[in-house]
C-alpha positions as CSV (number, residue, x, y, z in Angstrom):
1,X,-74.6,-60.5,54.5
2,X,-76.1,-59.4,51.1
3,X,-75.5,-60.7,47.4
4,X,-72.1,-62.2,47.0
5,X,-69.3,-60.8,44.2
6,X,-69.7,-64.1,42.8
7,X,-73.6,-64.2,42.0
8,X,-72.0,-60.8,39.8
9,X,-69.5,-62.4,38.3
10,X,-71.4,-65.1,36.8
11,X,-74.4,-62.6,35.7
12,X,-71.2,-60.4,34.4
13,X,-69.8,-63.3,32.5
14,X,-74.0,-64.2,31.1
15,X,-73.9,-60.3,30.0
16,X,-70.7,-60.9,28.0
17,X,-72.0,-63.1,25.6
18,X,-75.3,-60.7,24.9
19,X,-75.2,-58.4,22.4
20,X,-79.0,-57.5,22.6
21,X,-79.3,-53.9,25.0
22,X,-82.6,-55.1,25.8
23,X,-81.7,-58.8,26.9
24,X,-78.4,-56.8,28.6
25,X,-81.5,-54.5,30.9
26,X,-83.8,-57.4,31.6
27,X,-81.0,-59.5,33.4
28,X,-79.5,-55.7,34.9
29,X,-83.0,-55.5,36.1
30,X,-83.1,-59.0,37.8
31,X,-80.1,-58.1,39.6
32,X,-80.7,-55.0,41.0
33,X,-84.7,-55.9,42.1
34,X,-82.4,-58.1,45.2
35,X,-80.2,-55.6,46.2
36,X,-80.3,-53.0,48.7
37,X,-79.6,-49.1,48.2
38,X,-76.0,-49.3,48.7
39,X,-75.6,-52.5,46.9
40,X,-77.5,-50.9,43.9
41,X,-75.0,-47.8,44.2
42,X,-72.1,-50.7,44.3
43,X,-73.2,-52.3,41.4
44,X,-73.9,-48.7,39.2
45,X,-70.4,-47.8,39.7
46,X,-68.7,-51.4,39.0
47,X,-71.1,-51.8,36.4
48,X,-68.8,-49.3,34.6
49,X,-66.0,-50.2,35.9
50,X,-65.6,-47.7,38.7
51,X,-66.4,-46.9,42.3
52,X,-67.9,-43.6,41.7
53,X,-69.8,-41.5,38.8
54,X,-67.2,-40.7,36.0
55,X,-66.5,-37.3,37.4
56,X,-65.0,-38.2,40.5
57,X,-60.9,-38.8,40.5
58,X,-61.2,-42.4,41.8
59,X,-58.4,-44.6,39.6
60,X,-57.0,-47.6,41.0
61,X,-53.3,-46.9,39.3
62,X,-52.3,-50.9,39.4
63,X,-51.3,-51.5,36.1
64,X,-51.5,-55.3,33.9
65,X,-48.4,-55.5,34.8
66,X,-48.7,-55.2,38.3
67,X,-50.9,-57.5,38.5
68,X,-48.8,-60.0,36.3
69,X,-46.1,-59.7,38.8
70,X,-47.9,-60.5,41.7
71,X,-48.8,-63.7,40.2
72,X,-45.6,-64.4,39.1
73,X,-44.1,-63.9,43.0
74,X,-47.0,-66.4,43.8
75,X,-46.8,-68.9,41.3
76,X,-42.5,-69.2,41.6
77,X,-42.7,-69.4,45.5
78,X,-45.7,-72.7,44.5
79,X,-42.4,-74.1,41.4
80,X,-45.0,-73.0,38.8
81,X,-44.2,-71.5,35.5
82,X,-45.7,-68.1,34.9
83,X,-45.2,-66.4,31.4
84,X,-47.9,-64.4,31.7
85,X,-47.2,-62.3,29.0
86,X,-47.4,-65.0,27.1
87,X,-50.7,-66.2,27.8
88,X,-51.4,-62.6,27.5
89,X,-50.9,-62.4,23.9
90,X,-52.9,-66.3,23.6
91,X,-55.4,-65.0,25.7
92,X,-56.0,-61.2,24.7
93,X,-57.8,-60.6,28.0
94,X,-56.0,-59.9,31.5
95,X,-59.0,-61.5,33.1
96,X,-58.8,-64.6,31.5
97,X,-55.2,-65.0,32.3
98,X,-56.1,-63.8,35.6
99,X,-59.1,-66.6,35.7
100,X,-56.5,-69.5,34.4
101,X,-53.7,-68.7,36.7
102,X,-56.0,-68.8,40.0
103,X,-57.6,-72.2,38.7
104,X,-53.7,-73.5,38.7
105,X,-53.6,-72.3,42.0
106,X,-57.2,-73.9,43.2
107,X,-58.4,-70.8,44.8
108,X,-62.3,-71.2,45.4
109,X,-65.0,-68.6,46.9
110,X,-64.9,-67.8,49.9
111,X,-68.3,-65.9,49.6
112,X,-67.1,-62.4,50.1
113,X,-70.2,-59.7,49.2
114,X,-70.8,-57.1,47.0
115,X,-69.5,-54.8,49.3
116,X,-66.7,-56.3,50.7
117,X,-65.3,-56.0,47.0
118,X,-66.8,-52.5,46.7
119,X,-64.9,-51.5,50.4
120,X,-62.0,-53.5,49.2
121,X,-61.8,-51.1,45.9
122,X,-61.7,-47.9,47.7
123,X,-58.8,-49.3,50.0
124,X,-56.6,-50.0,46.7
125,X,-57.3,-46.2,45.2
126,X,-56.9,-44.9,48.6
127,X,-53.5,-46.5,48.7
128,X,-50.9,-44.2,48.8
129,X,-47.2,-42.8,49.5
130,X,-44.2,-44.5,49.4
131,X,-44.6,-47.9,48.9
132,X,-48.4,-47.4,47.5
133,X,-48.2,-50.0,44.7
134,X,-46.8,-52.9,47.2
135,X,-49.8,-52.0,49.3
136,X,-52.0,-52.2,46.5
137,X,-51.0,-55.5,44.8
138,X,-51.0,-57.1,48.8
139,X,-54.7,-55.9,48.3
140,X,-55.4,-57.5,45.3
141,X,-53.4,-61.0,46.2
142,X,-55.3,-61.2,49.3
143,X,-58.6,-61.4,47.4
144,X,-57.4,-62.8,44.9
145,X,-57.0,-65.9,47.3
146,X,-60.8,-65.5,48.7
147,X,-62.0,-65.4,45.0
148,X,-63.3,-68.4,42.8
149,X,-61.7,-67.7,39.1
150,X,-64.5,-66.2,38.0
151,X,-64.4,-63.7,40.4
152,X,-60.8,-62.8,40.2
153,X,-61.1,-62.5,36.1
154,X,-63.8,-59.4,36.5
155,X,-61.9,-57.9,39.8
156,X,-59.0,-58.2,37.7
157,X,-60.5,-56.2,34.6
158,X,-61.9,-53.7,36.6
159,X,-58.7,-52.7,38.1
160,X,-57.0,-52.2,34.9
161,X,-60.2,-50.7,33.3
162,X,-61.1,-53.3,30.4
163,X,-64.5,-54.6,32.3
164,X,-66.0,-54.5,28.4
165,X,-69.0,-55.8,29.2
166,X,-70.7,-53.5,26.4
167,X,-73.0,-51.8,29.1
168,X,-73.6,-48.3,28.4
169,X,-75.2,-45.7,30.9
170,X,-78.5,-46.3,28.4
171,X,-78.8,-50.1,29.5
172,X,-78.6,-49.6,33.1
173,X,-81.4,-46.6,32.5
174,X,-83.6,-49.3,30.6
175,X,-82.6,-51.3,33.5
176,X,-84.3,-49.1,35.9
177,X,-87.4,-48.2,33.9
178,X,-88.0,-52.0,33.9
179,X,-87.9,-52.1,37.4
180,X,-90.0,-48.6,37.9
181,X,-92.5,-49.3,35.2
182,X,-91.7,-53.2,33.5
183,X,-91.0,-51.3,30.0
184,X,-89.1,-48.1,28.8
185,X,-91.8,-45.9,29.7
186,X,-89.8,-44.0,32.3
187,X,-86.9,-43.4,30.3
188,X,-87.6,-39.8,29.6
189,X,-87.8,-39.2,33.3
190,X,-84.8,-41.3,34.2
191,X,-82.9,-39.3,30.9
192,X,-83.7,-35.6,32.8
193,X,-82.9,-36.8,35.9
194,X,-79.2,-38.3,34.5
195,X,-78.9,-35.4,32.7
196,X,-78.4,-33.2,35.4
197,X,-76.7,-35.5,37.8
198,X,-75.1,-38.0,35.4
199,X,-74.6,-40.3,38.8
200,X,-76.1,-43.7,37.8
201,X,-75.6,-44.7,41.7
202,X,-77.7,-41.5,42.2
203,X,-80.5,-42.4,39.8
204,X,-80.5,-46.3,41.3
205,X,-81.6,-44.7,44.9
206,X,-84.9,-43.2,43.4
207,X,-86.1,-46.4,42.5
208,X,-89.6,-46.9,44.0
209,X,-89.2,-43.4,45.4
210,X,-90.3,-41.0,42.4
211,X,-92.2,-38.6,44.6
212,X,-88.5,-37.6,46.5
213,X,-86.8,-37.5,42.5
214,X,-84.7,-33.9,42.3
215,X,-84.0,-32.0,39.1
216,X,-82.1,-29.3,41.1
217,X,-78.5,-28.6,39.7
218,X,-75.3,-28.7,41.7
219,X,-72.7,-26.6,40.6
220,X,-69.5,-28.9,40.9
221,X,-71.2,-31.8,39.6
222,X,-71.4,-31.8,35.6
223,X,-74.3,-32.0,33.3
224,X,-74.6,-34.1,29.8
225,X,-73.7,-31.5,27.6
226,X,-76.4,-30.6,25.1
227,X,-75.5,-31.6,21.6
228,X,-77.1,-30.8,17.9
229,X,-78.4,-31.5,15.4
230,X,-77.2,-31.7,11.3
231,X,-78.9,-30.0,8.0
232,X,-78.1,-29.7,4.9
233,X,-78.0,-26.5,3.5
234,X,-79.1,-22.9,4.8
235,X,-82.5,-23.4,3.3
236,X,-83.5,-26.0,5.8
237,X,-82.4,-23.4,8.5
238,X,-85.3,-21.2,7.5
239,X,-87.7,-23.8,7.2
240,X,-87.2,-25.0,10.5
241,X,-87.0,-21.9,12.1
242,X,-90.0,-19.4,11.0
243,X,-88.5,-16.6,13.2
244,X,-85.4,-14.4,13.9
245,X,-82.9,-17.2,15.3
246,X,-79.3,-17.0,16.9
247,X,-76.3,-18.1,15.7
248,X,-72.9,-18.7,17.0
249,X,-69.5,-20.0,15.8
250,X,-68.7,-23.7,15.6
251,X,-65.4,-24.3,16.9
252,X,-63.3,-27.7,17.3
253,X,-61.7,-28.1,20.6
254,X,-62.5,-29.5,23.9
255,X,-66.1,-29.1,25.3
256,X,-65.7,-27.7,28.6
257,X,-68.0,-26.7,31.5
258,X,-66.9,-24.5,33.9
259,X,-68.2,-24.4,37.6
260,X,-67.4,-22.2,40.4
261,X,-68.7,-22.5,43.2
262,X,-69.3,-22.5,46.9
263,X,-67.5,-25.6,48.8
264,X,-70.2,-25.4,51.3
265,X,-72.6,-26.0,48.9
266,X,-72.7,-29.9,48.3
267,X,-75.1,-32.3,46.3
268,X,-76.6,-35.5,47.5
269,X,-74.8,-36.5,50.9
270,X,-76.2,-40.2,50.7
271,X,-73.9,-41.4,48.1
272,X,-71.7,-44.4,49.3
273,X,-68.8,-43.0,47.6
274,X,-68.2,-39.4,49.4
275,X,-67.7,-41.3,52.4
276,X,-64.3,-42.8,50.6
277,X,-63.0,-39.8,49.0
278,X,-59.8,-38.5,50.4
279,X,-59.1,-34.9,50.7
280,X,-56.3,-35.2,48.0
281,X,-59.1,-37.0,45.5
282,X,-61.5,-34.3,45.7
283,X,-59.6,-31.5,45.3
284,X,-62.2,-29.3,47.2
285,X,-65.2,-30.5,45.0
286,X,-66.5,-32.4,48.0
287,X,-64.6,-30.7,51.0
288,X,-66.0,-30.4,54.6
289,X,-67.9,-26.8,54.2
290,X,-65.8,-23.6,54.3
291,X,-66.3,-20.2,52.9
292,X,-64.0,-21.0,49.9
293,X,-64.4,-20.8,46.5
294,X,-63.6,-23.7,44.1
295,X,-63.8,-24.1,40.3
296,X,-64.2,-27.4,38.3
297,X,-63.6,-28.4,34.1
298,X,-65.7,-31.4,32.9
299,X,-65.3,-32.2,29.6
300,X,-68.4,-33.6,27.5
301,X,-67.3,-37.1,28.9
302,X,-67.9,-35.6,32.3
303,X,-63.6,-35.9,33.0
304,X,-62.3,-33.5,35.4
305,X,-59.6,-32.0,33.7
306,X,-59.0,-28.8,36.4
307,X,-55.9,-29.5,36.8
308,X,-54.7,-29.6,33.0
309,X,-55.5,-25.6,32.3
310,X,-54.7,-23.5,35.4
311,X,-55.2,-20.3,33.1
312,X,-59.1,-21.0,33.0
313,X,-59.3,-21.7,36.7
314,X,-57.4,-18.4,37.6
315,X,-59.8,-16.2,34.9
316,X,-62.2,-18.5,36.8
317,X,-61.6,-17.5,40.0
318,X,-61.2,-13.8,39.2
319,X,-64.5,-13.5,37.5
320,X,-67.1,-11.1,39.9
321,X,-69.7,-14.3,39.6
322,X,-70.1,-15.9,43.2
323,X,-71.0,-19.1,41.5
324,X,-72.0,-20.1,37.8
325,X,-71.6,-23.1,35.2
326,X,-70.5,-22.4,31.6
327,X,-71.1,-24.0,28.6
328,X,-67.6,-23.4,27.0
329,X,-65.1,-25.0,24.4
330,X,-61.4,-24.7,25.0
331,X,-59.1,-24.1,22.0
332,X,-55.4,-23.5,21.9
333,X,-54.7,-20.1,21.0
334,X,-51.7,-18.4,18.7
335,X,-51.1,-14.6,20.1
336,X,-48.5,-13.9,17.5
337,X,-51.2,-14.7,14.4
338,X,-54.5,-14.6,16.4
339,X,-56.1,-17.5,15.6
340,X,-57.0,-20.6,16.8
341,X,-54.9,-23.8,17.0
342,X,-56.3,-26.9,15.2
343,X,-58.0,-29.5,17.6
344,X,-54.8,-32.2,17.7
345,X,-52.7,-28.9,18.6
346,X,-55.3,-28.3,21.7
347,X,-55.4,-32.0,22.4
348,X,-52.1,-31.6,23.9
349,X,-52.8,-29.5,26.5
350,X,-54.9,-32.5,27.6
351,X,-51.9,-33.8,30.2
352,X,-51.7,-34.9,34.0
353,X,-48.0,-33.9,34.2
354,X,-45.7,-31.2,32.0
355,X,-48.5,-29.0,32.5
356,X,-47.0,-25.8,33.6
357,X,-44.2,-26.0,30.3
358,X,-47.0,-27.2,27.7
359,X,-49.0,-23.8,28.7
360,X,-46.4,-21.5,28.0
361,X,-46.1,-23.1,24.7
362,X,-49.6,-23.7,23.7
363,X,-51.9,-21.2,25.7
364,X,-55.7,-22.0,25.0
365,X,-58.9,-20.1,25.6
366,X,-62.5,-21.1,26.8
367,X,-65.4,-19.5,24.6
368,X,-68.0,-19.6,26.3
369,X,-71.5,-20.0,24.6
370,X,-73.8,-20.7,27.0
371,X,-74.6,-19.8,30.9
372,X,-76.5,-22.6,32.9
373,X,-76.3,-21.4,36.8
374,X,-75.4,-18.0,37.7
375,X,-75.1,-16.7,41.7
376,X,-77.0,-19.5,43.3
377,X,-79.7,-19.9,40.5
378,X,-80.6,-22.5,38.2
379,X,-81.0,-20.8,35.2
380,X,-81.1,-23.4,32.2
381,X,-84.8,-23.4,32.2
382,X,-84.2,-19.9,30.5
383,X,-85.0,-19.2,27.1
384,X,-81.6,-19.7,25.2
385,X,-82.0,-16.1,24.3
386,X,-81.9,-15.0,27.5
387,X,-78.9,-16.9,28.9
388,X,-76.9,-15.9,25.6
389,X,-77.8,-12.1,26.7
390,X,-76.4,-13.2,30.0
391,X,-72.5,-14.1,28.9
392,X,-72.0,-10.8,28.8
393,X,-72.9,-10.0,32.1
394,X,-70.7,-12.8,33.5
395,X,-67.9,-13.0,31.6
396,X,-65.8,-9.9,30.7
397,X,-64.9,-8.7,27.3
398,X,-60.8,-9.9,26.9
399,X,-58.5,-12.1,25.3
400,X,-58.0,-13.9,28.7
401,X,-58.2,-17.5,29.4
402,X,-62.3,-17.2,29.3
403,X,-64.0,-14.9,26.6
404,X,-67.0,-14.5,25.1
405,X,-68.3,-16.3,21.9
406,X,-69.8,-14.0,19.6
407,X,-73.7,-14.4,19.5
408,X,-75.7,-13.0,16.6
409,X,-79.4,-12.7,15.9
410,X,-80.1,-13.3,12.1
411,X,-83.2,-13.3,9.8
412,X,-81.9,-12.9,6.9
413,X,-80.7,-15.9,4.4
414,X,-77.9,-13.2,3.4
415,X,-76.5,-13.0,6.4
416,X,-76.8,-16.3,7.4
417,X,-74.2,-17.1,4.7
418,X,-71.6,-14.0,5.4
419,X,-71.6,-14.8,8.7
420,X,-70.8,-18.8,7.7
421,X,-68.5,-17.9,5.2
422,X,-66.8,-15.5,7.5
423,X,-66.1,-18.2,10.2
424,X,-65.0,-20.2,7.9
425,X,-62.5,-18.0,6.8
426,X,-60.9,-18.0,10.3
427,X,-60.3,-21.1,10.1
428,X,-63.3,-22.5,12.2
429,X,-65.7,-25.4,11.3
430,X,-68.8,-23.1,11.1
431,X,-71.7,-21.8,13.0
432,X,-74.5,-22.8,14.9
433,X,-77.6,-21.8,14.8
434,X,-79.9,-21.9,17.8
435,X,-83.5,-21.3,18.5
436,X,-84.4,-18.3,20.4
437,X,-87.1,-19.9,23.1
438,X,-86.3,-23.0,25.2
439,X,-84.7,-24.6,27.6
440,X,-81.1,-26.0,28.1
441,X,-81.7,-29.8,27.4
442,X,-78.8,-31.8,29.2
443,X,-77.6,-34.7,26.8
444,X,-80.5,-34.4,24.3
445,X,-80.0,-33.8,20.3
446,X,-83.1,-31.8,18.1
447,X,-83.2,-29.2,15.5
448,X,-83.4,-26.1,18.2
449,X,-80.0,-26.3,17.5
450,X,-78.6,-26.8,14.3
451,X,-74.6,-27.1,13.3
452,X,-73.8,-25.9,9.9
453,X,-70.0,-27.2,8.8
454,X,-67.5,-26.5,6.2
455,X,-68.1,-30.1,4.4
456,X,-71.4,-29.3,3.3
457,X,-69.2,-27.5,0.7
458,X,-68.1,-30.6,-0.7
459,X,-71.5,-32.5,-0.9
460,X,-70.8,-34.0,2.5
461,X,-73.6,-32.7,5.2
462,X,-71.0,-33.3,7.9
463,X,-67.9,-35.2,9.3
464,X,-68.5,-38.5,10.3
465,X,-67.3,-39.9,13.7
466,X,-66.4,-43.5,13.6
467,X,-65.3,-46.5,16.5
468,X,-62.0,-48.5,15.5
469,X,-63.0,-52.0,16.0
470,X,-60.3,-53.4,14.4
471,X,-57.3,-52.7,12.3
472,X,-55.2,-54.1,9.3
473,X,-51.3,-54.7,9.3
474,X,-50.4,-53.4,5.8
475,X,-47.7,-53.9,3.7
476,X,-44.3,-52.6,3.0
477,X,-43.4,-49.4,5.3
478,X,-46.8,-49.6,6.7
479,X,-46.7,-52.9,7.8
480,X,-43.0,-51.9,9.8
481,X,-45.6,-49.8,11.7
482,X,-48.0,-52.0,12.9
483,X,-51.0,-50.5,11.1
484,X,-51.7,-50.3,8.1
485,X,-55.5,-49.1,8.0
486,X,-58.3,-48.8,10.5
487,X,-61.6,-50.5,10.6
488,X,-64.0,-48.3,11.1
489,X,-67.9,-48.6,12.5
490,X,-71.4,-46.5,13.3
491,X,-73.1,-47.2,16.5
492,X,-76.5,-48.7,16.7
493,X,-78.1,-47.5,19.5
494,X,-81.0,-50.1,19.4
495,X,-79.0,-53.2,19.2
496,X,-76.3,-51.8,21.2
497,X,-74.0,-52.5,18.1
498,X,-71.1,-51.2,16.3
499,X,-71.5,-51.7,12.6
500,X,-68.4,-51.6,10.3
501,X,-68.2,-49.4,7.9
502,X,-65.5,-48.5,5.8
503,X,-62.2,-49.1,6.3
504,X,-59.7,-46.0,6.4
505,X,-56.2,-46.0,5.9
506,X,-56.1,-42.2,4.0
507,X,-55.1,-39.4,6.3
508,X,-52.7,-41.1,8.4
509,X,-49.0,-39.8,8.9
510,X,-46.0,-42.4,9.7
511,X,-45.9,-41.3,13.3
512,X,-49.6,-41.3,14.0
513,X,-49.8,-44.8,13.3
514,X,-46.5,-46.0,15.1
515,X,-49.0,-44.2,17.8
516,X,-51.7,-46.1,16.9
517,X,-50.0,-49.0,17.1
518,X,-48.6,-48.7,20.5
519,X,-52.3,-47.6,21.4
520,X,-53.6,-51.1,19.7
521,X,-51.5,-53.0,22.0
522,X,-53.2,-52.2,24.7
523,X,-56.9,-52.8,23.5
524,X,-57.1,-55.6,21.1
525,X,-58.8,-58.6,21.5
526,X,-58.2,-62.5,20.2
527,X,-62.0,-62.6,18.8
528,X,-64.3,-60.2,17.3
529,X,-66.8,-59.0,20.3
530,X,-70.2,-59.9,20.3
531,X,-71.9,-56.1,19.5
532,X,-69.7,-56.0,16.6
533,X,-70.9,-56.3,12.7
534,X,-69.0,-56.8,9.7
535,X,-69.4,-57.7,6.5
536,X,-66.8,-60.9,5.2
537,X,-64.9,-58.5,2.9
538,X,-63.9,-55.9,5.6
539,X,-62.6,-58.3,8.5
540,X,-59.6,-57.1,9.9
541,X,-56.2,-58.9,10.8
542,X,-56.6,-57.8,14.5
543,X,-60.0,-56.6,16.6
544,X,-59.9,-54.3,19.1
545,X,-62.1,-53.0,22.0
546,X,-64.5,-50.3,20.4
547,X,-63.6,-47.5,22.2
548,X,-61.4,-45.1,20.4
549,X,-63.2,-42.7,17.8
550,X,-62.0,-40.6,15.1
551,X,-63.5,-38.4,12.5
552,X,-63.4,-38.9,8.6
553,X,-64.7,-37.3,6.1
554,X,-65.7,-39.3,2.3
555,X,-66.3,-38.1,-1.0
556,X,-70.2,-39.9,-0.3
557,X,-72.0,-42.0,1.8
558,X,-73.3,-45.0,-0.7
559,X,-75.4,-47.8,-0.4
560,X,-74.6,-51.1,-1.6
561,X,-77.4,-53.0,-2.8
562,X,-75.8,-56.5,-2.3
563,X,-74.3,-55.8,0.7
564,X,-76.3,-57.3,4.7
565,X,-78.9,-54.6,5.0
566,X,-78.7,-55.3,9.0
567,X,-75.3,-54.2,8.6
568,X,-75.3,-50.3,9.2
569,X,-77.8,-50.6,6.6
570,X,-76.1,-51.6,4.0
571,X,-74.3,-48.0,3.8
572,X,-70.7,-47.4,3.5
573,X,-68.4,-44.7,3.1
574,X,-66.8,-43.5,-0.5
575,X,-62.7,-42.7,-0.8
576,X,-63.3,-41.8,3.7
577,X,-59.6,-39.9,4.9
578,X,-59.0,-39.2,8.5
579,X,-59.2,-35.7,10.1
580,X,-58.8,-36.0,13.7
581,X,-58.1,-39.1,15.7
582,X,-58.8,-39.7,19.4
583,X,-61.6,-37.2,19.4
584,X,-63.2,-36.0,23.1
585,X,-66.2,-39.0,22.8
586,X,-67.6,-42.4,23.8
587,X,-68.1,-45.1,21.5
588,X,-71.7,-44.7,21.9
589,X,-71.1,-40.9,20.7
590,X,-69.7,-41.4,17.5
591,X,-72.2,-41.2,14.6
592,X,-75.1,-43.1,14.8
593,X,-76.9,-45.4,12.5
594,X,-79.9,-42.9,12.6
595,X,-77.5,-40.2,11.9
596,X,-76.0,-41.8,9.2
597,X,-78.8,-42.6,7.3
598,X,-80.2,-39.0,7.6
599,X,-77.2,-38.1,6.2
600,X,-77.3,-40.2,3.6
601,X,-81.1,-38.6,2.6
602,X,-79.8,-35.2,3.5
603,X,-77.1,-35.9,0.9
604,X,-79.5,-37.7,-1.7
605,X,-81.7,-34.2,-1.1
606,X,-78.5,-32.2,-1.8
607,X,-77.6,-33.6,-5.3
């Protein structure tokens, strides 16, 4: 019969009080060495909450409060009392109301597997037409009845996406090199092989099979972006790079690949999930095989976001390429001034309905800076300057949906800072600079590319992405609003921590935190999670689930000799104000520990 969804649920619920990454892999590890290849595909996906890699449309669209009515129908036809909103806001978890209510009504295990719950999933997103969400909620009572508590409290935050569990895409990869190897030894093979299929059920079926391990790319399936690195003055530029480099504008919008495609042409058929995916879900990506062409967005979180600019699919589609993958960010676009639109302008393009209306009043364009497949050919293992000579070749020279980003080969420290200044007169963050020779690196970070920004200016290398982890209520016309100031953290990659670091409340306008606020409500938590640190002075009023992150810039980062030194450090931000919330990232994107520190040197080196 296989491993039962309770045997998860009580490894889930030992995982939720871990905030070590590498106790989180061992027991990952233990569970996985038992299952079989679908049930380690099952468990991948649920492990982040899904039923499929994060670029396949696969939502369950049963809301909290769905679920709280069901309940509520169930527990009035037994005379109980059910204010579930109530023990909502005692609780701060849906699961754990979810777990109390089903011990009231003494449902116990009935031993249903792994893959009975996995099957069971697919049946509520597949759920649909008229009467969809009745059909649904039956779905989820009915298990809910062959569930111990324990079971119903994780099936329960799965379904309305707050698993929080603190398991990133990394631990599951230690995971695997433990199995493969009994360390992290394998983690660089694992990385490449993520990198360009970011499917953990995908990586899970190599295990024990390295020999059969494919690094061929797919066009419709995304790649982990490659990002860059930070320096702190054009100097540094030449001393890392000894010969003529490229460099390229830095813009602030969306991160965007672009695939066109084949239909025919499909990735690995084994996958459990393709044999669940409706027509209507996959939109063509994973159609039966025609002659067709189809194009795909993914941003850098690997979201497919197609459907949100039809003007980049029809310049897409139009485009003489058979098939190809850009590297691309979107940016709204002002034909009267011809300019760019700042990033929260372009951000609301980012819509599932309204779309048609929104594009007539903020048209955007894709820059494209980078070329990755072109006409059935792999062609990241190119050197970069080779694929930047080949955007020209693909994509034509006009102010249409997709252009061209400028590329420019400098030498000269004179040039390097006209060029800079120039983009920063246009209003953009500033350039790029890329090394002539290598490869396209999916979802790696070194100094063969470089980013250059506008704060350098002010002493400050670069802007610093931050997680809310928790907020404060304020006082006076602030406090009406909810929030009053944000509590802001790095991420440590090594301990799988978020480390508080300042807290902001500069930057924000009334409406963006009545947002904020509404936002909040949705996300915060009774007790501070385990992965987070704080020092005594900054604990907020409320915690929430680290997950949204926003960009700040500070007059300096300092370092406070008193302060816990295995708090981020012991660093901190100086006078921080907000630039941009709800920026395209993970919580395990926003600034790093490492990156932080680095900046703090870079800005030591600076004064």
């Amino acid at each position: 019969m296989g491993i039962t969804f309770h045997h998860i649920a009580t490894k889930f619920e030992e995982l939720e009080k871990i905030s070590s990454r590498n106790d989180m892999s061992k027991i990952i590890a233990e569970l996985f060495i038992s299952l079989d290849v679908e049930e380690r595909q099952a468990l991948s996906y649920i492990l982040q909450g899904r039923v499929a890699p994060l670029f396949v449309v696969s939502e369950f669209n049963l809301s909290e409060k769905s679920i709280f009515k069901l309940l509520g129908n169930i527990l009035s036809s037994k005379g109980g009392k059910y204010d579930l909103k109530g023990r909502k806001v005692k609780l701060g978890d849906v699961g754990e109301v979810v777990r109390e209510v089903t011990e009231e009504l003494g449902y116990e295990s009935k031993g249903l597997s792994l893959m009975d719950i996995y099957e069971s999933m697919w049946q509520i997103i597949n759920s649909s037409g008229t009467g969809s969400s009745e059909k649904k909620a039956n779905i989820v009572g009915e298990l809910f009845s062959k569930m111990s508590p324990i079971e119903s409290k994780y099936l329960a935050r799965i379904i309305c996406g707050e698993l929080r569990l603190g398991i990133n895409a990394k631990s599951v990869l230690d995971a695997f090199s433990n199995i493969l190897q009994g360390d992290k030894s394998k983690r660089e093979l694992l990385d490449r092989v993520y990198g360009i299929n970011p499917d953990l059920g995908y990586v899970s079926t190599i295990l024990g099979e390295e020999n059969n391990i494919s690094t061929t790319i797919f066009p419709g399936v995304p790649i982990l972006p490659r990002l860059v690195e930070r320096v702190g003055s054009f100097e540094e530029v030449f001393e890392r790079f000894e010969e003529e480099f490229l460099v390229q504008p830095k813009y602030d919008g969306l991160r965007c690949q672009i695939h066109k495609y084949d239909e025919s042409v499909q990735g690995e058929s084994s996958l459990i999930w393709r044999k669940h995916l409706k027509k209507e879900h996959a939109n063509g990506l994973f159609g039966e095989s025609s002659a067709s062409k189809a194009v795909k967005l993914f941003t850098r979180n690997l979201e497919d976001v197609t459907e949100m600019f039809p003007e980049i699919v029809e310049d897409a589609m139009a485009m003489k390429a058979e098939s190809f993958i850009l590297d691309s960010e979107i940016l709204g676009w002002d034909h009267a001034k011809n300019n760019f639109l700042s990033y929260q302008e372009t951000m609301q393009r980012r819509r599932k309905y309204g779309v048609g209306e929104k594009a007539k009043d903020i048209p955007v364009k894709a820059m494209v800076f980078d070329v990755l497949y072109l006409n059935g050919k792999d062609i990241s293992e190119l050197d970069t300057e080779i694929r930047a000579r080949t955007i020209k070749e693909v994509v034509p020279d006009t102010t249409r949906g997709i252009s061209q980003s400028p590329t420019e080969a400098i030498g000269e420290m004179s040039r390097l800072k006209e060029v800079f200044d120039n983009r920063v007169s246009e209003g953009l963050e500033g350039i790029i600079v890329k090394q002539k020779s290598g490869r396209y690196l999916p979802g790696v970070r070194n100094y063969e590319w470089i980013k250059l920004k506008k704060s350098m200016e002010k002493g400050l290398v670069d802007t610093i992405d931050l997680v809310a982890v928790g907020y404060y209520h304020g006082s006076g016309k602030r406090g009406a609003l909810g929030v009053g100031a944000v509590l802001g953290a790095i991420y440590n990659s090594e301990s799988n921590s978020y480390e508080a670091v300042c807290k902001v409340g500069t930057g924000f306008s009334d409406e963006l935190l009545a947002n904020i606020s509404e936002k909040f409500k949705d996300i915060s938590l009774v007790k501070k999670p385990v992965n987070v640190l704080v020092e005594d002075t900054l604990i907020p009023d409320i915690w929430v689930n680290p997950e949204v992150v926003f960009s700040v810039e500070s007059d300096e980062i300092t370092r406070n000799l008193k302060a816990d030194k295995g708090i981020a450090g012991g660093l901190s931000l100086r006078f921080p104000r907000l630039i941009e919330w709800g920026r395209d990232k993970t919580a395990e994107e926003a600034t790093s520990l490492e990156e932080l520190m680095r900046l703090f040197s870079l800005q030591k080196k600076n004064k």
